[in-house]
N, C-alpha and C positions, 0 to 999 in steps of 0.2 A: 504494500500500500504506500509506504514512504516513495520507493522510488515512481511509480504512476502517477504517485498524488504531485511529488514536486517536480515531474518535468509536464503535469497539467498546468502545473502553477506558473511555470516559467512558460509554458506556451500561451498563456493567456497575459500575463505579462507581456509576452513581446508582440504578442496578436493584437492586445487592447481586448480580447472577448470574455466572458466570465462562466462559462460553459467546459474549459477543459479538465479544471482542478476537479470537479463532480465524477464528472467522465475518468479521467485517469483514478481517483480514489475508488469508486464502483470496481472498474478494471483490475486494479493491483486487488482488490478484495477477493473475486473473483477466482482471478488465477491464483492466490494467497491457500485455499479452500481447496482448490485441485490440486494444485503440490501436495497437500495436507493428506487427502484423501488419495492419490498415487502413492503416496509413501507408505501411509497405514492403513488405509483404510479396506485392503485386500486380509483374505482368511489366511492363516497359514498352511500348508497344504502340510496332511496327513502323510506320515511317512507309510511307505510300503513294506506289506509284513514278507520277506523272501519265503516263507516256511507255509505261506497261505499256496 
């Protein structure tokens, strides 16, 4: 979120608009959530029994 949030902020800064900081915070939020849930958010697979 930091880094979306502040290069919304410096793009709206150098744009004049006030519409990217929103957009970029949403965004890093976002992707922020899917990293989270790529990383843990999967089961750990059951090991296989050789003997079955």
């Amino acid at each position: 979120m930091l880094l979306y949030g502040g290069l919304g902020w410096a793009g709206d800064r150098w744009l004049g608009t006030s519409f990217l900081l929103p957009t970029g915070l949403v965004l890093g939020a976002v992707l922020g959530f899917y990293v989270v849930i790529v990383r843990f958010g999967r089961a750990p697979q059951e090991p296989t029994d050789p003997d079955a």
